[in-house]
Structure formats: C-alpha cells, structure tokens
Z-matrix of the N, CA and C atoms (Angstrom, degrees):
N
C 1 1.446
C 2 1.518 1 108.50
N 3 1.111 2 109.15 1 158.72
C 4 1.771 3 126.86 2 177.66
C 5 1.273 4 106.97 3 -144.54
N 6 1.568 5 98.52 4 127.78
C 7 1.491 6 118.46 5 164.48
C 8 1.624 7 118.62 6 -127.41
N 9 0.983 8 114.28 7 124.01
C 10 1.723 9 113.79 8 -174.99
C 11 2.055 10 94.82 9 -122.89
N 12 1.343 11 67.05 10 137.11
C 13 2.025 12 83.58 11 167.96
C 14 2.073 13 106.74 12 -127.61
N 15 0.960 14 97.77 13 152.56
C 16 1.657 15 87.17 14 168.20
C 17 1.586 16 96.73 15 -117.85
N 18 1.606 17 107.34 16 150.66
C 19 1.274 18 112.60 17 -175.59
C 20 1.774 19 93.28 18 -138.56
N 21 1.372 20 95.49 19 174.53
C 22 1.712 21 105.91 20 168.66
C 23 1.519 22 131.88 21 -149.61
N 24 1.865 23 80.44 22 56.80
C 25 1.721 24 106.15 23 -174.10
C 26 1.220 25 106.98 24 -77.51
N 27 1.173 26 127.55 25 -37.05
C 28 2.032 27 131.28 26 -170.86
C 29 1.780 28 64.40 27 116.26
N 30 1.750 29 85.78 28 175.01
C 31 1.538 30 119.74 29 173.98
C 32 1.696 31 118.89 30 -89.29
N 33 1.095 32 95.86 31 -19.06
C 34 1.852 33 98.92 32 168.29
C 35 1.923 34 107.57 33 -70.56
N 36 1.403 35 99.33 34 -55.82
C 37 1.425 36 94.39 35 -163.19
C 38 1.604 37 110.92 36 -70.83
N 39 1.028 38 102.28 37 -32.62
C 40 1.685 39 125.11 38 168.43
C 41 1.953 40 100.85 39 -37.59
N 42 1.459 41 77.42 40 -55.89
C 43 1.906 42 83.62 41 168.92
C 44 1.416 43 132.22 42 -16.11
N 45 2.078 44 69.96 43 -70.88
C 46 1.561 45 90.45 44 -174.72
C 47 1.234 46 123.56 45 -86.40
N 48 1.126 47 118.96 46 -0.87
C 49 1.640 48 116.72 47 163.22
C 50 1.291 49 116.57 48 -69.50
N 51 1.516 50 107.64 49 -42.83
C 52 1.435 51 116.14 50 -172.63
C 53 1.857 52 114.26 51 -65.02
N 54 1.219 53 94.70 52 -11.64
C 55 1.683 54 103.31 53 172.85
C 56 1.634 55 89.66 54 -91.36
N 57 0.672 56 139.89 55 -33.13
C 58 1.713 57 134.42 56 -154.56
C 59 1.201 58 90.13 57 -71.10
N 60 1.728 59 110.74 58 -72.35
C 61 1.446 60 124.47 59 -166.07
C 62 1.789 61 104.38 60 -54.45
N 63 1.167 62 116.89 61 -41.98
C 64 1.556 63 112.26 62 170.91
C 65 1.621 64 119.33 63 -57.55
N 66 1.646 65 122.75 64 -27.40
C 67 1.253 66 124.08 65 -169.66
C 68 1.563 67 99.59 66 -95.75
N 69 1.355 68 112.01 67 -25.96
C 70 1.916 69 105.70 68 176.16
C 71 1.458 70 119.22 69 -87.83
N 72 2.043 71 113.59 70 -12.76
C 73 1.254 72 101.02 71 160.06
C 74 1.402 73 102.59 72 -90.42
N 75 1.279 74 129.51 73 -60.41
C 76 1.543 75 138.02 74 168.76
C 77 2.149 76 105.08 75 26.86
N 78 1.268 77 93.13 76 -78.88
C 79 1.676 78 83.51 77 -165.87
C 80 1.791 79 108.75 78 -76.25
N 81 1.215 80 122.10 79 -17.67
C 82 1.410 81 109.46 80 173.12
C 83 1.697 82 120.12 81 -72.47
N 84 1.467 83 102.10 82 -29.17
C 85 1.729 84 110.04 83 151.60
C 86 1.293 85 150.41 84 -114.82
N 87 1.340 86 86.89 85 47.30
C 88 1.706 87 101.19 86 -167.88
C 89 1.378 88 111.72 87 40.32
N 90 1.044 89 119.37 88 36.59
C 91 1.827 90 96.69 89 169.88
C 92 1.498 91 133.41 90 -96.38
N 93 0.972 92 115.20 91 149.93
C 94 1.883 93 128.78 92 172.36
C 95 1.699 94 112.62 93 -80.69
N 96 1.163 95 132.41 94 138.17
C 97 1.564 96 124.26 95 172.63
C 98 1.225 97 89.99 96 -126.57
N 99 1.288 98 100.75 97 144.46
C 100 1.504 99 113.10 98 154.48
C 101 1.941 100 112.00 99 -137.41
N 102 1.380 101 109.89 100 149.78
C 103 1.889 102 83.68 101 175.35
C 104 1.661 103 100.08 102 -108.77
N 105 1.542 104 96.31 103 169.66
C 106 1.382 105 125.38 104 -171.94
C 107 1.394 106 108.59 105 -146.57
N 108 1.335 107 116.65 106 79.07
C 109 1.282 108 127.72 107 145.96
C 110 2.397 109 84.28 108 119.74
N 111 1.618 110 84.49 109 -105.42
C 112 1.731 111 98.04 110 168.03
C 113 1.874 112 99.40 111 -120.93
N 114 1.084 113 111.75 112 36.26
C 115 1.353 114 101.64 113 168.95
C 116 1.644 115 110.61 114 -133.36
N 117 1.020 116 109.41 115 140.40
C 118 1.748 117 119.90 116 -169.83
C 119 1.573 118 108.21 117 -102.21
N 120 1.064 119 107.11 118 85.64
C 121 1.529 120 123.34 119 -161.91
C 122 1.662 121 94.45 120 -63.82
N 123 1.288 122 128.64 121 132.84
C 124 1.604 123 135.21 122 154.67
C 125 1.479 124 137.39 123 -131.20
N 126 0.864 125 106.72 124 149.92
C 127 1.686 126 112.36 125 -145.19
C 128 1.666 127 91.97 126 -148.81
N 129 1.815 128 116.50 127 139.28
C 130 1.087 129 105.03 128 -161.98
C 131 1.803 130 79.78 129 -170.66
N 132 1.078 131 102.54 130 166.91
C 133 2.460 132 113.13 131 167.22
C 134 1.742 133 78.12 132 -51.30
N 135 1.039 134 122.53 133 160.72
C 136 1.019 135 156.59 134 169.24
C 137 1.568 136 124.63 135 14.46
N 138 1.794 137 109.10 136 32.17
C 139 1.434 138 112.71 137 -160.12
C 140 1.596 139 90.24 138 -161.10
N 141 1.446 140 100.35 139 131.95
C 142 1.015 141 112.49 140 -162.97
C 143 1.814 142 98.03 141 -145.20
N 144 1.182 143 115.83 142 157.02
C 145 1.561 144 119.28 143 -173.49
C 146 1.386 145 138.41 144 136.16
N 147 1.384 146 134.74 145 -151.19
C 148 1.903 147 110.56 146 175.03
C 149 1.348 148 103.30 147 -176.87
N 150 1.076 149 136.12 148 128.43
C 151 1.471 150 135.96 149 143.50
C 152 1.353 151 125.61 150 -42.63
N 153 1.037 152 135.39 151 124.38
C 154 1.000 153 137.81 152 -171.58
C 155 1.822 154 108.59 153 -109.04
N 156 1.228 155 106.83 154 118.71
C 157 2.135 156 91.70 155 -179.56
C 158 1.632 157 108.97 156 -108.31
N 159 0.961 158 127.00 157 111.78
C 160 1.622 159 120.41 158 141.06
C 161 1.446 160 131.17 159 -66.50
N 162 1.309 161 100.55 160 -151.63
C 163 1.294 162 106.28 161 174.16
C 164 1.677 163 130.15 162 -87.44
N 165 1.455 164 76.70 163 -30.12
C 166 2.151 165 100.33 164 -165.82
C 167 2.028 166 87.97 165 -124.00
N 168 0.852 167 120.64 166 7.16
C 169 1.811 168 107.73 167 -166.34
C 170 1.776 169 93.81 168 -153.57
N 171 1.407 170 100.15 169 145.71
C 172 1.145 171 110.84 170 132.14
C 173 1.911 172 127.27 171 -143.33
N 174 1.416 173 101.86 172 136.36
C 175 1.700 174 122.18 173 -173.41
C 176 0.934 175 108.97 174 -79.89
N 177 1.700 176 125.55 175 120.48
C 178 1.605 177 107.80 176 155.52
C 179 1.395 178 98.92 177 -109.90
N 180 1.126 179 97.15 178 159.00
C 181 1.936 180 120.61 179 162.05
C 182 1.305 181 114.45 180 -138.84
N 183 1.373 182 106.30 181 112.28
C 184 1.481 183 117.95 182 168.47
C 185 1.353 184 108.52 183 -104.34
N 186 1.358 185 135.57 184 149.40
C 187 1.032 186 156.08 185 157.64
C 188 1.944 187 123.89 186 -103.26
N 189 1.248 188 110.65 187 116.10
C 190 1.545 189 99.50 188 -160.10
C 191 1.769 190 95.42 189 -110.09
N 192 0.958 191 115.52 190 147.16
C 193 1.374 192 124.55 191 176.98
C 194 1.639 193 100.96 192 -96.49
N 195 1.734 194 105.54 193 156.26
C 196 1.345 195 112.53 194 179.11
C 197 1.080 196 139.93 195 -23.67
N 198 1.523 197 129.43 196 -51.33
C 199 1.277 198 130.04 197 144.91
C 200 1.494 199 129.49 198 -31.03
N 201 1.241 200 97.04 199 -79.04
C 202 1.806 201 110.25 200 171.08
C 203 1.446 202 123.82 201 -26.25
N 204 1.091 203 94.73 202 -48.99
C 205 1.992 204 119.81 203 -168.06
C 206 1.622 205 107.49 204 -64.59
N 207 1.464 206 103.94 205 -18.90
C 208 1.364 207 109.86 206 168.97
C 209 1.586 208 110.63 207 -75.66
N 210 1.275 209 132.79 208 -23.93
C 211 1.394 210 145.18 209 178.33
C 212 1.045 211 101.18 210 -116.09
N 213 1.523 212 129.44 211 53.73
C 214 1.715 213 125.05 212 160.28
C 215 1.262 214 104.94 213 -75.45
N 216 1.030 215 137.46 214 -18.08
C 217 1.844 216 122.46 215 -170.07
C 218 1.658 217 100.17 216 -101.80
N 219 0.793 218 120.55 217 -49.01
C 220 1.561 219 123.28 218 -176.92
C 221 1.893 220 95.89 219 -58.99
N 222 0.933 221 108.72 220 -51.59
C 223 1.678 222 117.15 221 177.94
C 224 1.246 223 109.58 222 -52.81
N 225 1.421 224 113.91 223 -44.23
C 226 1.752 225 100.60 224 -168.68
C 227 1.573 226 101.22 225 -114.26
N 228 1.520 227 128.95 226 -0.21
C 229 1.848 228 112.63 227 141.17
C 230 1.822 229 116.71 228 -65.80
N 231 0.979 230 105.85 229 -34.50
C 232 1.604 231 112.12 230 -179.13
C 233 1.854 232 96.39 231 -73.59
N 234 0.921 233 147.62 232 -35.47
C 235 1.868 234 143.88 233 -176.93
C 236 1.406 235 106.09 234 -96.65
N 237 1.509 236 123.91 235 -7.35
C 238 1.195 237 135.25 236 179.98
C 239 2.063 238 90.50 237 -88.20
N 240 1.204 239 95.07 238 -65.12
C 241 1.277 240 100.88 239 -166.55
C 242 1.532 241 117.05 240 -61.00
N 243 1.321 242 134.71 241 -4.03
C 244 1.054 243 169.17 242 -165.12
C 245 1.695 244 111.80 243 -101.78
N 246 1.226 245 106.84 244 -41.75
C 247 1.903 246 104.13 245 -178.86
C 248 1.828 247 97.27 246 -117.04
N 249 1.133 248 102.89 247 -19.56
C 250 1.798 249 88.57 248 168.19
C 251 1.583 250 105.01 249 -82.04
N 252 0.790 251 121.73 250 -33.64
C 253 1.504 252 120.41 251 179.38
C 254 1.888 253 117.16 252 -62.05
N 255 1.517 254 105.23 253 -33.44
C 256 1.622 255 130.27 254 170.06
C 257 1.451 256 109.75 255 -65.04
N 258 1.295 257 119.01 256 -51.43
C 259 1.086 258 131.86 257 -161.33
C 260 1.642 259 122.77 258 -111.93
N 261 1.899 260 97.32 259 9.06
C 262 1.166 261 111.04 260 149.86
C 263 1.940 262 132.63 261 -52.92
C-alpha cells in the first residue's frame, strides 16, 4: 500500500513526525525503524516497508505479508489515521 500526504514542515521536522508516526504505529505491528538516508526503513512479523520524507511530502509504503493482507483496510485507516493526526 501507498499513502502520500504533502505537508510544509521543512525536512527536519518532517523527520520527526515520521518517527512519531513510526512510534504510534510501531507497537500495534511489531515494528523496528531504523533511517537510511531520508527514508525510515520498517520491518515488523509480516510488514515490511518505509516512509519516505521530503521537503513538501511524506510516502509511505507498506508491504503486508499473507496474513496481514487479510486486514489491509483496517491496517491502512489505522496508519492513515496515524500521519494525519502527525502532520496535523
């Protein structure tokens, strides 16, 4: 899945949302972040993918494994609701 929002935080604060939004989905999907370059690489049981931050945008891509993919909509209103709420 892909979700893009445009924002007009600068690329630092953008940063730090993108850690936010990673730490408020983080424990409902087990995931780990680490960054790589401007992308916030995540890795999780069955979820795989990265935020990506610019300047004016930020990209997510999640990737859901077999299980998961059965809860793609509940998954991506709950990560939706998660970076509009950041980037409020």
């Amino acid at each position: 899945m892909r979700i893009r929002r445009r924002h007009n935080l600068g690329i630092e604060e953008a940063r730090n949302r993108a850690d936010r939004i990673a730490a408020d989905i983080g424990p409902q999907l087990s995931l780990r972040s680490n960054w790589q370059g401007d992308n916030l690489m995540v890795t999780g049981r069955g979820v795989s993918g990265h935020l990506k931050v610019a300047e004016d945008e930020i990209e997510v891509h999640v990737q859901l494994g077999f299980a998961l993919k059965l809860m793609e909509g509940p998954i991506r209103s709950f990560i939706e609701k998660a970076i509009d709420e950041e980037l409020a």
